[in-house]
C-alpha positions as CSV (number, residue, x, y, z in Angstrom):
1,X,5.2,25.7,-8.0
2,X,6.4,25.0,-4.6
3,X,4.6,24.0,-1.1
4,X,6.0,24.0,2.5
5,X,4.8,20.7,4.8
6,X,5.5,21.4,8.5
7,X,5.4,18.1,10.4
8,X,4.6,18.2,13.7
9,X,6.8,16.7,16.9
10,X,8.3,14.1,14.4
11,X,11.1,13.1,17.0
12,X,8.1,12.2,19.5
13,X,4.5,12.0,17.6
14,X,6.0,9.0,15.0
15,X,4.9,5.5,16.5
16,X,3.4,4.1,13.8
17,X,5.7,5.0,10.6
18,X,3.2,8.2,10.2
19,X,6.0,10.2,8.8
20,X,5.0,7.8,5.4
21,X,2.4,10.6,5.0
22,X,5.1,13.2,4.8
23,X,6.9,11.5,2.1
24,X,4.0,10.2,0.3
25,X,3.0,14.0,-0.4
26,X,6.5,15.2,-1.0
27,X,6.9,12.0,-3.9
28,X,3.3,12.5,-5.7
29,X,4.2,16.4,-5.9
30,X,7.8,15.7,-7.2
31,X,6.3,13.9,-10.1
32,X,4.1,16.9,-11.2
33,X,7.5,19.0,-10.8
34,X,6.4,20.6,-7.8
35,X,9.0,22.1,-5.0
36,X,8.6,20.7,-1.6
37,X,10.3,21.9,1.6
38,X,10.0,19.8,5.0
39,X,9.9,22.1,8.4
40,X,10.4,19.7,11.3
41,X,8.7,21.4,14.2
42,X,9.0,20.4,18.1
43,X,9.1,21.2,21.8
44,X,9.6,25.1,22.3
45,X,9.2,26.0,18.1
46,X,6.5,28.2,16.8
47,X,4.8,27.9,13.8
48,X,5.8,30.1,10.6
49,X,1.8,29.7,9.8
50,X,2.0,31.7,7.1
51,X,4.8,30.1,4.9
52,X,3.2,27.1,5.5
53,X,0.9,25.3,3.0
54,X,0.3,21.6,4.5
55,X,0.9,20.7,8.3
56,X,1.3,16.8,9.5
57,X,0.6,16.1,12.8
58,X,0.7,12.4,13.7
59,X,0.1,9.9,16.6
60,X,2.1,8.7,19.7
61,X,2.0,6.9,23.0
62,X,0.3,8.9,26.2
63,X,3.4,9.9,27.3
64,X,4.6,11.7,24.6
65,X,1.1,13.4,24.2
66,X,1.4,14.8,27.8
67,X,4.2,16.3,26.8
68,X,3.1,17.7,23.5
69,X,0.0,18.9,24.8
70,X,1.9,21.3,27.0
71,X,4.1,22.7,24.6
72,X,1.0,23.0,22.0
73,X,-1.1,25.2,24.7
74,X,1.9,27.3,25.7
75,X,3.2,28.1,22.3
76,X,1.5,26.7,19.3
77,X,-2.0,27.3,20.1
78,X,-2.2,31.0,18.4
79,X,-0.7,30.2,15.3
80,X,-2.6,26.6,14.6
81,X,-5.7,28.1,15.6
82,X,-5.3,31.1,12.9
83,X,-3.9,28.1,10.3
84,X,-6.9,26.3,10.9
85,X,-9.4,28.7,10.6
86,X,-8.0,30.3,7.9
87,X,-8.6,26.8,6.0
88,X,-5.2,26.1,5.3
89,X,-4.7,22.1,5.0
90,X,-3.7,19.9,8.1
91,X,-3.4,16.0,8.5
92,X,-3.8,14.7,12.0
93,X,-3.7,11.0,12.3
94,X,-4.5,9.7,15.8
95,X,-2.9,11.8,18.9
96,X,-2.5,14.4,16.7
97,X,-6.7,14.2,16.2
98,X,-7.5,13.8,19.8
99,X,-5.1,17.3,20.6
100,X,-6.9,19.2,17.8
101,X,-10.0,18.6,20.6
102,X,-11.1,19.4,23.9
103,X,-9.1,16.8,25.6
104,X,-8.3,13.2,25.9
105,X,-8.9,11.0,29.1
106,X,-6.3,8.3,29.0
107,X,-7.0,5.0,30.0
108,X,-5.8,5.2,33.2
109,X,-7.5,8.4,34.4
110,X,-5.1,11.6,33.4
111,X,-6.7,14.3,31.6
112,X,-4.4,15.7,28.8
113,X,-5.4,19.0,27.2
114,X,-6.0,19.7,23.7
115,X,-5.9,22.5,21.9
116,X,-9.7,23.1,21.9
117,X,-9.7,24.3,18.1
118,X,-12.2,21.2,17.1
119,X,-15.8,20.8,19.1
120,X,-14.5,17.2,19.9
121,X,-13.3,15.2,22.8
122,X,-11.3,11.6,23.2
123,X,-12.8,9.4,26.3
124,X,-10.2,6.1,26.8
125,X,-11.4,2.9,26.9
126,X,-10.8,-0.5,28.2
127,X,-10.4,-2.2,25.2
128,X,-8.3,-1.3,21.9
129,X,-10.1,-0.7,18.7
130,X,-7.6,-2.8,16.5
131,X,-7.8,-4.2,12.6
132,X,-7.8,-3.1,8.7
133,X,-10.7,0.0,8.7
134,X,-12.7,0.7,5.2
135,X,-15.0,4.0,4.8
136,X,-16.7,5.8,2.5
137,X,-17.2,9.5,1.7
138,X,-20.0,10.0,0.3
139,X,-19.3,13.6,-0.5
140,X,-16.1,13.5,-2.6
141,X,-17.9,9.2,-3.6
142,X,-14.2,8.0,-2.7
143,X,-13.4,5.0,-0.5
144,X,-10.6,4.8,2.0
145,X,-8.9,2.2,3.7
146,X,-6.5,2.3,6.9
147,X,-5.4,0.1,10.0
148,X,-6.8,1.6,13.2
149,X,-5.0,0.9,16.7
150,X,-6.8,2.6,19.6
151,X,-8.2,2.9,23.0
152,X,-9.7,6.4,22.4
153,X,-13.5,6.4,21.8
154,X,-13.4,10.4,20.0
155,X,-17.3,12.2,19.8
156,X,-16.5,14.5,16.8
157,X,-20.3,16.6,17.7
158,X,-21.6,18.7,15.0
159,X,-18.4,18.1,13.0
160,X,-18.7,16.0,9.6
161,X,-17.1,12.6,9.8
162,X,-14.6,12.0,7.3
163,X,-16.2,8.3,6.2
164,X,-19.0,6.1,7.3
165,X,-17.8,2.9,8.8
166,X,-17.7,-0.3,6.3
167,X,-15.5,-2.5,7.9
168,X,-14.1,-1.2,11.5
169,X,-14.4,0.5,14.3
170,X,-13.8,4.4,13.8
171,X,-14.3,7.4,16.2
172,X,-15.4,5.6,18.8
173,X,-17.4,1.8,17.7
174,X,-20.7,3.3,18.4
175,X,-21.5,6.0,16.0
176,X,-20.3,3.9,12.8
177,X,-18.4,6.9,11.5
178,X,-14.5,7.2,11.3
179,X,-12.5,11.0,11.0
180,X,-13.4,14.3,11.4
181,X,-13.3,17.5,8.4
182,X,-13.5,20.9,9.7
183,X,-12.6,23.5,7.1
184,X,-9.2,21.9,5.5
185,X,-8.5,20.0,8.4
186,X,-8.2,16.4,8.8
187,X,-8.6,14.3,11.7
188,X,-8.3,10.0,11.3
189,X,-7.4,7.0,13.1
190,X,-6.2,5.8,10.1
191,X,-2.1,4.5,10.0
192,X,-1.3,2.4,6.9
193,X,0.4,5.5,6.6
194,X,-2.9,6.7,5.5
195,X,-1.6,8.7,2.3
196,X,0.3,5.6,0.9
197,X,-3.3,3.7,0.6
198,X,-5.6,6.7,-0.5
199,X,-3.2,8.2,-3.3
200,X,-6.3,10.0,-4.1
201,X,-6.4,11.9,-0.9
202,X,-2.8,12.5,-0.7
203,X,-3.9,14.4,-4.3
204,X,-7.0,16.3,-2.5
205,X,-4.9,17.3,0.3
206,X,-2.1,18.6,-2.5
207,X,-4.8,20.4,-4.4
208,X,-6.2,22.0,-1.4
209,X,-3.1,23.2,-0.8
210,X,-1.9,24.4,-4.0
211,X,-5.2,26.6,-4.9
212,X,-4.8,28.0,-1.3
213,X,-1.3,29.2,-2.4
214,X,-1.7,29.9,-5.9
215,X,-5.3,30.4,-7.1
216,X,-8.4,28.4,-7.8
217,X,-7.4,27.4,-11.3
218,X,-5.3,25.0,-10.4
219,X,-5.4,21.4,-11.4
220,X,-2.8,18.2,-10.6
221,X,-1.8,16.2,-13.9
222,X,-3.1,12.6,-13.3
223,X,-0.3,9.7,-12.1
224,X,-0.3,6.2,-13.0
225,X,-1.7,4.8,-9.9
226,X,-2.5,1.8,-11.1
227,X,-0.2,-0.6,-7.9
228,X,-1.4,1.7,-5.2
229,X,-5.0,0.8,-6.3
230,X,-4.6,-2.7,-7.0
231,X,-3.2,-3.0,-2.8
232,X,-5.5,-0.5,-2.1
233,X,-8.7,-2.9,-3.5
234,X,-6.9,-6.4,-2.6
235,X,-7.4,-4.9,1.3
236,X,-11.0,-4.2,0.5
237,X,-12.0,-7.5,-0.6
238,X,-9.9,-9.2,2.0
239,X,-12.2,-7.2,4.4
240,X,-15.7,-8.7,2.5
């Protein structure tokens, strides 16, 4: 078996070491034997949406999400909007989350448009949102944990949240929830990189993506992930 990640604007949308995600995937398929091929996709590229099986799309500074949002509306919207709502898998980790939306109101006033695809919207705020984050899902009864650094308060609307709030902030510190699902699409605050904390939703996103490909039959061989867990649960109890 093989799978194709596309990952999004890596030379501008990679401020917090989000491109961990990328490799965390690529490494837990290699150990089941599974193929993986890395598209880097910026400024003035389309999408081949349907040769690809998992797309990354990660956070940056304002700046850089002006400039992203631009090319996104001119060129990628099309082919993300058909990816999406064909439930193929997507990551978005911070900026990438608040461009899958309406728009995002940066702290200092400038409206920068997202792709609309999501019913959600990114209001700035004064303060940043800053610390280790733990949720819980009670649909898949999995925990997750992350670092969160923002000044975007996100209003995800009818959308389910990815995790109720433990220990953090989330979406927006008022709703207690952190994340977004819609389809096979992903939306969180969390850095870490995400994937290196949660091995187990690295393996959903992998699954997800496989059965899309290949059939509903399939099923990932179980790792060893006995390490990741033991940092994964030393953050948790450093948070109680």
């Amino acid at each position: 078996m093989e799978l194709t990640i596309c990952h999004l604007y890596p030379d501008l949308l990679n401020v917090y070491g989000d491109v961990g995600n990328v490799l965390i995937l690529k490494h837990r398929a290699a150990l089941r034997g599974i193929d993986v091929d890395i598209i880097n996709t910026s400024i003035g590229e389309n999408i081949d949406k349907d040769n690809v099986d998992i797309i990354f799309f990660g956070g940056g500074q304002d700046y850089e999400q002006s400039i992203v949002s631009n090319d996104l509306n001119e060129i990628k919207k099309d082919a993300l909007t058909s990816y999406i709502e064909d439930g193929k898998v997507m990551l978005a980790i911070c900026g990438g989350y608040q461009l899958l939306g309406k728009y995002y109101t940066a702290p200092n006033g400038e409206k920068i448009d997202g792709l609309g695809i999501l019913n959600l919207y990114t209001e700035g705020g004064d303060t940043r949102f800053i610390g280790n984050t733990e949720i819980f899902n009670e649909e898949f009864n999995e925990t997750y944990v992350g670092f969160e650094n923002h000044s975007g308060r996100t209003y995800i609307n009818d959308h389910t949240p990815l995790g109720k709030c433990i220990h953090g902030y989330g979406n927006n510190g008022e709703d207690g929830y952190e994340g977004c699902i819609y389809k096979n699409t992903f939306g969180s605050y969390f850095h870490g990189s995400f994937l290196s904390k949660n091995p187990e939703f690295a393996d959903r996103l992998l699954t997800l993506a496989l059965k899309n490909k290949y059939g509903e039959d399939v099923k990932l061989e179980n790792l060893n992930d006995n390490f990741e867990l033991k940092a994964k649960n030393s953050i948790i109890q450093r948070l109680k």
